[in-house]
N, C-alpha and C positions, 0 to 999 in steps of 0.2 A: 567328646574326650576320648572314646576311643581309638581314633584315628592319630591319638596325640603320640609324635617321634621325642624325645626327649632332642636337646640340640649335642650335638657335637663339640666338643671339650674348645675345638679351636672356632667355635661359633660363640662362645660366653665370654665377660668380659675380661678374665682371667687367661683364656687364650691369646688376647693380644697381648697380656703381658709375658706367656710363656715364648710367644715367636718373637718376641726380642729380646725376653733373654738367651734362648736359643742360638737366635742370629749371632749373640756376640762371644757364645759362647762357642761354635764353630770359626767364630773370625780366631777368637782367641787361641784355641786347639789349633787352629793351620799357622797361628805365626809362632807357637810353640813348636808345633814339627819343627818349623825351619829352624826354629834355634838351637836345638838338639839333633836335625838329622846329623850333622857332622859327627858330634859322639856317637850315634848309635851307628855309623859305620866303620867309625872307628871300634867302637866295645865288638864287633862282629869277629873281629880278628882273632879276640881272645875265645876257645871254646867255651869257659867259663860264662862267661856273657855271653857267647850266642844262644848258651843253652838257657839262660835268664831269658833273655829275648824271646826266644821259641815259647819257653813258656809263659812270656807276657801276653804274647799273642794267642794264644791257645786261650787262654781265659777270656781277652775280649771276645774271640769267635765264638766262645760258650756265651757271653753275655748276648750277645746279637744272636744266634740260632735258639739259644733255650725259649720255650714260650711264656716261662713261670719268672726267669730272671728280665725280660720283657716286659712282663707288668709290672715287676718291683721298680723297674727304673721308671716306667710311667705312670706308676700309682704315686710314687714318690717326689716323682717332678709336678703334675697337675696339684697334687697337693701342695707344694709348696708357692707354684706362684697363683692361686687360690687366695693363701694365707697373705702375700703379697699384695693382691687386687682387692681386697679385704679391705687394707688401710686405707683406701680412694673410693672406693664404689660399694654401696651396699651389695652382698650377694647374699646374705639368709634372706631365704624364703620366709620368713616368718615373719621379721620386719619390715620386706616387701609387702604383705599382707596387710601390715597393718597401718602402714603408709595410705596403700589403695582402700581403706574403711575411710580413711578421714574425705579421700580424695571422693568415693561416694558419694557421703553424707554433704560436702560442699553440691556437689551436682545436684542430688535430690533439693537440694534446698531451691538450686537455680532454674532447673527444670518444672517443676511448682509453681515458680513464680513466671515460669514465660508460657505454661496450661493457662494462670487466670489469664493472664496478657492479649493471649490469642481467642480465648473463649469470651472475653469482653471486644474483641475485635470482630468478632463471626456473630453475634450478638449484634452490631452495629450493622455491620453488614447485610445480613440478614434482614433486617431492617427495612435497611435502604431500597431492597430489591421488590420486597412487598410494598412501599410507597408509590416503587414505578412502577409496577404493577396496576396500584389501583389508579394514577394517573393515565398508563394505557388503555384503561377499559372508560377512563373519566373523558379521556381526547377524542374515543373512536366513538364512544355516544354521544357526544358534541358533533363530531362529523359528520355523523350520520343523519343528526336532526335538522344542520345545515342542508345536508344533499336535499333534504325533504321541503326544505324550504329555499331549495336555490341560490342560497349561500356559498356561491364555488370559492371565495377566497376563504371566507370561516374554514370551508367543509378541506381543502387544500392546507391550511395552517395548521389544522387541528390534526391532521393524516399523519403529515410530516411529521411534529413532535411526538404523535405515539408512536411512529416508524422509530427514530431519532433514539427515544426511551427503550424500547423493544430487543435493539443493536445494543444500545449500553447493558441490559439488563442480562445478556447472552456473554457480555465479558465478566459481570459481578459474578453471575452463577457457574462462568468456568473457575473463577476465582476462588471462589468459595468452595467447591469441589476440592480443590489444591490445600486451603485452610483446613477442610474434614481429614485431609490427608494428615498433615501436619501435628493435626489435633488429636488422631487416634492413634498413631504413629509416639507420641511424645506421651499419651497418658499410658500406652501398654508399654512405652519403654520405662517409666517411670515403676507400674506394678512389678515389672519383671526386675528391674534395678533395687527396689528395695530386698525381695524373696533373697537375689544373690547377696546383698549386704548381710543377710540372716545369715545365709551362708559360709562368707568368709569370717563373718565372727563367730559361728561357732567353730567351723573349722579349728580356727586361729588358739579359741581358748582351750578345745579339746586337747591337738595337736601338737602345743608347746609342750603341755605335760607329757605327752609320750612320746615326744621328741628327746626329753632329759631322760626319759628311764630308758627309752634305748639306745643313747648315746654313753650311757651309765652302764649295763650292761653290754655294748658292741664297742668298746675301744678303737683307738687308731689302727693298735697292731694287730687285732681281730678285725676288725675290717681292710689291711691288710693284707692279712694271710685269705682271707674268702675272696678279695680280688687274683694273690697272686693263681690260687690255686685252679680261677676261673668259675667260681661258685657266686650267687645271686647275696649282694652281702645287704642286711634289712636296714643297715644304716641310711644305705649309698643308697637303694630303693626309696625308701621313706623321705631323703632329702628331693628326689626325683617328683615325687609324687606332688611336694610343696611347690616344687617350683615349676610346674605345670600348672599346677592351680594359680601361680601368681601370671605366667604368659597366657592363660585364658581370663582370666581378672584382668589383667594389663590392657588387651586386645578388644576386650567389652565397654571399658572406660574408655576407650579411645572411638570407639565407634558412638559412643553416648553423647562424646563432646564436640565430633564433628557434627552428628544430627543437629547437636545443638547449637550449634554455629551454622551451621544452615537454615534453620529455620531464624535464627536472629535475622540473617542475611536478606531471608524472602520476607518477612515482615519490614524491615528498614526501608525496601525498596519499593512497600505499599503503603499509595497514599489515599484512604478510603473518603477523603475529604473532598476530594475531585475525581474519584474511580480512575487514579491511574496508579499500574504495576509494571515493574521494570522485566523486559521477556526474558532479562539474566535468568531471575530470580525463580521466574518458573522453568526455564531450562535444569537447571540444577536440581531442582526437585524432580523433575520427570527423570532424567538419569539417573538420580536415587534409586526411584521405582524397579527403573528396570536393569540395575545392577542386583547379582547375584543374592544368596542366603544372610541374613543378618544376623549376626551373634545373640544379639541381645532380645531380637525377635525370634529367631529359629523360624519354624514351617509357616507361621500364623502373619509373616511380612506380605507376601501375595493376596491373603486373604481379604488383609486391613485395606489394601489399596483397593478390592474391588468393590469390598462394602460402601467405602467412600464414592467412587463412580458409580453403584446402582441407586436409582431413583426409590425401589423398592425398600432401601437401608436407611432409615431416618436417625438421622444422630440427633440426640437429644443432651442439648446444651445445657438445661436446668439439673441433670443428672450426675451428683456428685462423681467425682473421679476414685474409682475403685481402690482400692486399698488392696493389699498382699495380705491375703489369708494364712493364718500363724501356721510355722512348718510343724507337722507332726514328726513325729523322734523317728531315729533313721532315715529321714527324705533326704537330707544333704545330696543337692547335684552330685559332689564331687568324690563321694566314701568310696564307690565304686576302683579308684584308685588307690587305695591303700589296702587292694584286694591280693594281695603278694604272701 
């Protein structure tokens, strides 16, 4: 979060309503000149009016050169088609917020249920591979008792099918590698997704209340006069800091749902009933890997990918899925930003 830029007035969805009102209100200003230049060369004639004119225009040029009447016209205009984009798009932060709790709490619930899904899949699996297994070692002692007894088609039949089992057993357990991915990958996204659900609800419940009492004492026209004046106003800060927290909230839910549609995708396309996987499905998971920092992972994404590929890392499937350890008071991710 500290790298976080707040967006640009004409990046929020209030800004498209400002550049067409804008638009039409330059269309409208230039078919007004034309309708009035002919007066206003004519009023030039009378001193009286040109000396009104000079000074109509003298005041615009204060308006566009001052830097303090600059922000009145800009604090005044974002505010109002704000108030505007209001009517059609939620833009408090707050209620953003609390939208993305529910939208959580569906995910954890979903996420959950495709842990048992996959863990009753690697279970199966699993399985499978130690069955070939003890049929490779059951085939090559069969062969080998043949060899001894000159049994070339026995000792030959029996070769081939451990060879046969050996090859398949080299695709289950790259398979399976991919599922350890999957599987640690979707139970630490899961630990990490509840900790921040703690988060935006305390947030949320803290932050409404001292949203009213500084909206209670910092007014429109106080905030402002701390605009015009070019001062740091705790309103506009404080609403800033909300909706940071909702574009890093936003950003995390979204990276939660694609995993999670990815991993629907690579299970759909696995069929453990015949050991066959579609090479989509494990393409996209390998690009996973090796695409950049994960939100919702942070530093521990690299990690989890190698534990899953070393031999030495045994995941252990009987092993309830971790639970998010209760936040002690002041841990919130996000306080840090309300540090103004």
């Amino acid at each position: 979060m500290k790298d976080f830029k707040p967006k640009s007035f004409w990046k929020r969805p209030e800004g498209v309503t400002g550049m067409i009102f804008l638009g039409a209100g330059v269309i409208g200003i230039g078919y007004l000149i034309m309708l009035i230049l002919p007066a206003l060369i004519a009023g030039t004639l009378g001193i009286i009016k040109l000396t009104g004119l000079i000074m109509v225009l003298a005041a615009m040029i204060y308006l566009v050169l001052d830097p303090k009447m600059r922000n009145l016209v800009s604090y005044s205009y974002k505010s109002v088609m704000r108030w505007l984009t209001g009517w059609f798009v939620q833009l408090d932060p707050i209620g953003v917020l609390q939208s993305y709790v529910d939208d959580l709490k569906g995910n954890l619930r979903k996420m959950n249920k495709q842990i048992g899904n996959l863990r009753g899949q690697m279970h199966k699996l699993a399985e499978t591979i130690k069955n070939n297994k003890r049929q490779i070692n059951s085939n090559l002692a069969m062969a080998s008792k043949a060899k001894e007894r000159d049994k070339q088609a026995v000792m030959v039949l029996k070769s081939r099918k451990a060879g046969r089992l050996k090859e398949s057993n080299l695709k289950l357990e790259d398979l399976y590698k991919k599922m350890e991915v999957l599987y640690r990958v979707l139970t630490k996204m899961h630990e990490n997704s509840e900790i921040l659900l703690e988060d935006i609800v305390d947030q949320v419940e803290v932050k409404k209340q001292e949203r009213k009492a500084i909206r209670a004492s910092h007014g429109a026209m106080k905030s402002a006069m701390n605009i015009i004046a070019g001062n740091n106003d705790k309103r506009y800060m404080f609403d800033m800091a909300l909706e940071a927290i909702a574009d890093d909230v936003g950003n995390k839910i979204g990276e939660m749902e694609r995993f999670m549609d990815l991993s629907k995708n690579f299970m759909d396309s696995v069929d453990l009933q015949n050991g066959i996987f579609e090479e989509e499905g494990m393409n996209m998971l390998e690009k996973w890997e090796k695409e950049g920092v994960s939100l919702l992972l942070g530093e521990s994404k690299q990690e989890i990918v190698l534990q899953a590929n070393s031999d030495s890392e045994v995941l252990d499937l009987n092993e309830p899925t971790k639970k998010a350890e209760p936040m002690s008071r002041g841990d919130n991710q996000y306080d840090d930003l309300f540090k103004f």
